[in-house]
N, C-alpha and C positions, 0 to 999 in steps of 0.2 A: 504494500500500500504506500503510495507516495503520499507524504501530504507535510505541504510546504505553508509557510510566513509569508508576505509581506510587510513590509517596515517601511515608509518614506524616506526615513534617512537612519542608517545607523553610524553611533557616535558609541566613541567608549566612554563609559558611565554612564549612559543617560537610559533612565529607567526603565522605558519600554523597549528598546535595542538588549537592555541586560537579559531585561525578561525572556523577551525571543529567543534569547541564544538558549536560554536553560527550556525551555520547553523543547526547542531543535533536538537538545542532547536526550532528553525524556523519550520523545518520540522515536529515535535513532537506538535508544535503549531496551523498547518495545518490540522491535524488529522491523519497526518502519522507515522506506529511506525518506528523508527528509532534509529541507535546505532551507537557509531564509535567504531574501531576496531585498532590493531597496534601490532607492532610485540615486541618492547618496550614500557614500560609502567613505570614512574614515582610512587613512593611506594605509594605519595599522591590524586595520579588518578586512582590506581587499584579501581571499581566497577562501576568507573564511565565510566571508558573507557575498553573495554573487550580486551583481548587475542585474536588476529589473527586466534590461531588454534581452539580458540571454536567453532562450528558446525554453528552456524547462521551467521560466517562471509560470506560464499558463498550462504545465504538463500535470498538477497536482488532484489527485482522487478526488483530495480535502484542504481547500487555500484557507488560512486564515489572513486576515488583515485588518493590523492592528491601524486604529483611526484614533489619530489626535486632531488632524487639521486637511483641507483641503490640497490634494494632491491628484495627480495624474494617475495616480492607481483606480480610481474610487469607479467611475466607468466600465474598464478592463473587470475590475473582480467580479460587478454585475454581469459582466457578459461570460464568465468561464462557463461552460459545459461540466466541472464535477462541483463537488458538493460546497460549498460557499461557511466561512463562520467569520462575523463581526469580532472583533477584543475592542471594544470601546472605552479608551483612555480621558472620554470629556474635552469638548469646547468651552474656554471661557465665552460668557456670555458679549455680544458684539457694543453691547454700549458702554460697557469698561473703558472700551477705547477709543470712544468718540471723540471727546475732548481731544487728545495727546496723538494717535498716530491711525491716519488713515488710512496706513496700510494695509496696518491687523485689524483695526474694522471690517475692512473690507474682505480680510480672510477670516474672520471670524463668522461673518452675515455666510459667505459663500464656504463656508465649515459646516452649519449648518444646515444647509440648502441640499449640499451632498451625503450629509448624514440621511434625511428625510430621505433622499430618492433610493434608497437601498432599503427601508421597510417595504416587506413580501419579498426581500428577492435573495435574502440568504436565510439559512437552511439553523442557522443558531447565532442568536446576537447574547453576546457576552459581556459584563457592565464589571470595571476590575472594585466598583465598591455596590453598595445597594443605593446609591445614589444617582447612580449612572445606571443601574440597569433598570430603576423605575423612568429614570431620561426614557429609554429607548420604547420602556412598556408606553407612554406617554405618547411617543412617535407611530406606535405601530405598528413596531416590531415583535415577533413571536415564532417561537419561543422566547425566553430570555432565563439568563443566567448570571451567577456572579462566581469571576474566578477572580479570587481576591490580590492584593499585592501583597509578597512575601518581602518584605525587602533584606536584602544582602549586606549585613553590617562590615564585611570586611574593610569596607574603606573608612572605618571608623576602628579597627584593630593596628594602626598603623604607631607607631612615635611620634608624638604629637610635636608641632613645631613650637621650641620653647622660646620665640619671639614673642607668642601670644600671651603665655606665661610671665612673659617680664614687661611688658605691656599693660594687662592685665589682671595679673593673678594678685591681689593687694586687701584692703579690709574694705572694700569697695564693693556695693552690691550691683554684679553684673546681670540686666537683664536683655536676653538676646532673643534675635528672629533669623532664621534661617528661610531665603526665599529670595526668590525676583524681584527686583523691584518696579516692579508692575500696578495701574490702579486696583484690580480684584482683590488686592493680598492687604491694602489701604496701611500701606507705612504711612500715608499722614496721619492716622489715628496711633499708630503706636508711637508717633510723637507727642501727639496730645496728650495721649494717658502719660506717657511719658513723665512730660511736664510735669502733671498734676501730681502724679507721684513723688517727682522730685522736690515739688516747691510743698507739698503737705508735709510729706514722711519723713524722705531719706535725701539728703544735699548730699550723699556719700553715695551716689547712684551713678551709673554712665550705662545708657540704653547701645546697643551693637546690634548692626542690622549688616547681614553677610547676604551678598549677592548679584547677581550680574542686572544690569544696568543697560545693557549694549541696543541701541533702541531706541530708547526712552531718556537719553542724556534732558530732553525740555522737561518732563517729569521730575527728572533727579533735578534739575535748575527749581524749580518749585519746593521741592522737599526742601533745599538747601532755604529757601525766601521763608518759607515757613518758620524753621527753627528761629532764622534772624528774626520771624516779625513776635516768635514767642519773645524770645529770649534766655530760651534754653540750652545750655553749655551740655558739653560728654555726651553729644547722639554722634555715633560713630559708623557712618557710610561705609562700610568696607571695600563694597564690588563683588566680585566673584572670587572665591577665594581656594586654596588647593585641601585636600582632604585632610594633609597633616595640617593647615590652619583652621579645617573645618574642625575636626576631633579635639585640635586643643580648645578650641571655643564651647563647646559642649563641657571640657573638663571645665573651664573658671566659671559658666554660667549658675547662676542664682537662679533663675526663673527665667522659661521659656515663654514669650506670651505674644498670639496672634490675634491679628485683628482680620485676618482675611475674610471675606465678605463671600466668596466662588473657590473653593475646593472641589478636585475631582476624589481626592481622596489626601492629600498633604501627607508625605513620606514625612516630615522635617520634624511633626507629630510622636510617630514610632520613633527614630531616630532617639528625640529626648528620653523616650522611655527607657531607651536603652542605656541610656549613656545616664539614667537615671536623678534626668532635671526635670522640678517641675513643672507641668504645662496650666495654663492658662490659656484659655482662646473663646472667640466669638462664638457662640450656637449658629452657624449657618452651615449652608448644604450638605457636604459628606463630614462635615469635622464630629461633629457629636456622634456618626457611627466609627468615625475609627478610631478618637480615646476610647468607645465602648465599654465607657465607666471609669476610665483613668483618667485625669487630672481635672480640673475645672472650667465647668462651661460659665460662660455671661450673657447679657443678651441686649445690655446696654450699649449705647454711645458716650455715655457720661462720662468727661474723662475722670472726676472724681469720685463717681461710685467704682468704675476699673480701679483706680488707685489705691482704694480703699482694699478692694479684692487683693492685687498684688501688696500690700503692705501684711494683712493677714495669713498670706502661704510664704511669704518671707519671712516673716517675724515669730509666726504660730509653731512652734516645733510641733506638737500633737497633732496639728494640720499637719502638718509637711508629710508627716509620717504615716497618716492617713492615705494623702496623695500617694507619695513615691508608692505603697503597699497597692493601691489601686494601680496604678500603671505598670506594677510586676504582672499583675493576675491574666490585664488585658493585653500585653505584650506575650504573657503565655499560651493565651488562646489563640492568638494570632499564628504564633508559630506551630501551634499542636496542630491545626488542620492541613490535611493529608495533600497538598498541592499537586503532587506526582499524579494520585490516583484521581483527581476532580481532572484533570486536564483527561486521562485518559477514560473516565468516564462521558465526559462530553465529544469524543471522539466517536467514541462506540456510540454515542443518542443518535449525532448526526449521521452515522453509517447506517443505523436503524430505522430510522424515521425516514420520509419520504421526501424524496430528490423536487427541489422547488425549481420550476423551468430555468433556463438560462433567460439571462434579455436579447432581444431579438438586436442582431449588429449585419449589418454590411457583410457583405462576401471578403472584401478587401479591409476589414475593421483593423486588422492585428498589422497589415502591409504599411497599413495607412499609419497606424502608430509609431511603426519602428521607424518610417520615412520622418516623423514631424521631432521623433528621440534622434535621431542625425541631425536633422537641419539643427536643431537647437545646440545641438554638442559640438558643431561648427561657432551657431552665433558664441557661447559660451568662451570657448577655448581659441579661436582666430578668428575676432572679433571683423581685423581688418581683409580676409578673404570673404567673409561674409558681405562686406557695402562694396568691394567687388566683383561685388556676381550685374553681369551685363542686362539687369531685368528695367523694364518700361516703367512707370509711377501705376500700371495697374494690376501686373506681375508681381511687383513687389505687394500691393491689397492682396494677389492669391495666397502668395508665400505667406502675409501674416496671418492670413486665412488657415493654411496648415498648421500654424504654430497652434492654434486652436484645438483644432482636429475635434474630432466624436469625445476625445477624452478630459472637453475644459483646458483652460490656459495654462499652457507648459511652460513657467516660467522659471527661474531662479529661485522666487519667495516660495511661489510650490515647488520646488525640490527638497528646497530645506525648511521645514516651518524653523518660527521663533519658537 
């Protein structure tokens, strides 16, 4: 039995690439051959992971493909002839980024749009939290499942980098966010609490906020106006930082606390469980099921009732002890469910259950594809043989007509989401 992945782009570390690879191995363990596939590929995973337009991408019994954003895959997998399965990793919602960047708006609305056009046309949609997989029941979609995210702490078993430690590690109560800094995740609120915190409680405070930025530099200009128009000292912007800066940050953290407003599921969540700092965070979308009873939910804006809250699991030792003891329990169920066997049970449903038609494509659908995966990987890589190709001003409207093609806009930003 073949039965292959799809990925838009694999990246090492990056969570749904990691995932792929360990289900690959699962399935290749089973006795099945199996490959994943991606339309980007990291210089350090080319052979390991194949090119989208190689010929065995469309060869598989059972494709899966995983959906975080709008891509040229989303077409193609409606169209395969074997059995079809969704892994749906969540769109942020498209008005997050109205204000700030038009881009991701715009891939966000058209994320969306191609989510929606794949209810009835594959065979099992799989949501990796219960938030996601009511998304899809919401859309359409059915069956639906949840295969959950295991996350892989190794990159938190590493030697911590003791820059962060001597920076950091002091009688100073450190409280940290691990995340993008994106409007969904709203680091202007975990300024304001911030603040409040600092100018009520604790003046021996300094808020650390670790993550990538790359983007959204007019956002991070705002954060920055923000602090000056509080006038709040010790919020500390980091950017994207490396796993040994990551893990020492989780060691000097006092309290983890988010304000994110749009969770698919927040790895950054489990991580503190593990590394056994307390959480705090916002009651919205997937966050209250995957503390699952550990650390503390809120449901306020107020940056002084938050305050209040963080001054209490800071200060409270019999709270604290409370917490950390809740986030062993739910870090433990997490890990006790059998991943191995739920992947391979939903393999066998879809082999069982009843084959949902392919979508009807052109005779030339797949020709047509690979021609407009060329043209592009021309415009992309020589740039200048491309504006000399001898075409008319209506030749060139056909060409960008291809670039289109049956499979939506083949562009850059859909190769690689943000």
């Amino acid at each position: 039995m073949i039965i292959n992945q799809w990925v838009p782009a694999a990246h090492r570390g990056d969570a749904i690439g990691d995932s792929a690879r360990r289900v690959r191995e699962l399935l290749r363990a089973h006795g099945h051959q199996s490959e994943l596939y991606a339309l980007t590929i990291d210089d350090d995973l080319r052979g390991d992971v194949l090119p989208f337009s190689h010929d065995g991408a469309r060869q598989g019994d059972v494709t899966i493909f995983h959906f975080a954003l709008p891509s040229p895959m989303t077409e193609p997998f409606a169209s395969l002839p074997g059995r079809k399965v969704l892994q749906y990793h969540n769109i942020t919602p498209a008005s997050f980024f109205a204000p700030y960047d038009p881009q991701l708006f715009r891939l966000a609305a058209l994320g969306r749009q191609e989510l929606q056009s794949l209810a009835g046309r594959v065979d099992l949609a799989l949501g990796d939290s219960e938030f996601n997989r009511q998304e899809l029941d919401a859309l359409g979609f059915a069956p639906t499942a949840v295969l959950p995210v295991v996350p892989d702490f190794s990159h938190l078993e590493i030697v911590p980098d003791p820059r962060i430690a001597e920076a950091y590690d002091d009688e100073w109560t450190n409280i940290l966010f691990v995340g993008r800094l994106v409007p969904n995740k709203r680091p202007d609120n975990l300024i304001r609490f911030f603040h409040a915190y600092k100018t009520l409680y604790n003046h021996r405070s300094r808020l650390i906020i670790a993550g990538a930025y790359g983007g959204f530099e007019g956002y991070l200009a705002q954060l920055h106006a923000l602090i000056a128009a509080l006038g709040v000292d010790d919020v500390h912007l980091l950017g994207q930082v490396t796993d040994e800066e990551l893990t020492a940050l989780y060691d000097v953290a006092d309290l983890f606390l988010c304000a994110s407003e749009h969770e698919g599921f927040c790895v950054p969540l489990i991580e503190s469980f593990y590394k056994r700092v307390p959480v705090l965070a916002y009651a919205a979308t997937a966050v209250p099921a995957t503390l699952d009873g550990g650390g503390i939910l809120y449901e306020t804006r107020d940056p002084r009732r938050v305050a209040a809250l963080m001054e209490a699991l800071v200060s409270d030792g019999d709270l604290l002890d409370r917490v950390l003891d809740a986030q062993d329990a739910a870090l433990d169920r997490l890990l006790a469910q059998d991943f191995d066997r739920l992947v391979v049970r939903f393999v066998e449903q879809v082999l069982a259950g009843p084959r949902k038609p392919p979508a009807p494509v052109a005779y030339d659908f797949w020709r047509q594809f690979k021609l407009a995966d060329e043209l592009e990987e021309i415009q992309q890589t020589r740039p200048a043989a491309f504006r000399a190709l001898p075409f008319s001003a209506d030749d060139a409207g056909t060409v960008a007509d291809l670039g289109q093609s049956a499979t939506g806009p083949i562009t850059a930003s859909g190769r690689r989401p943000a």
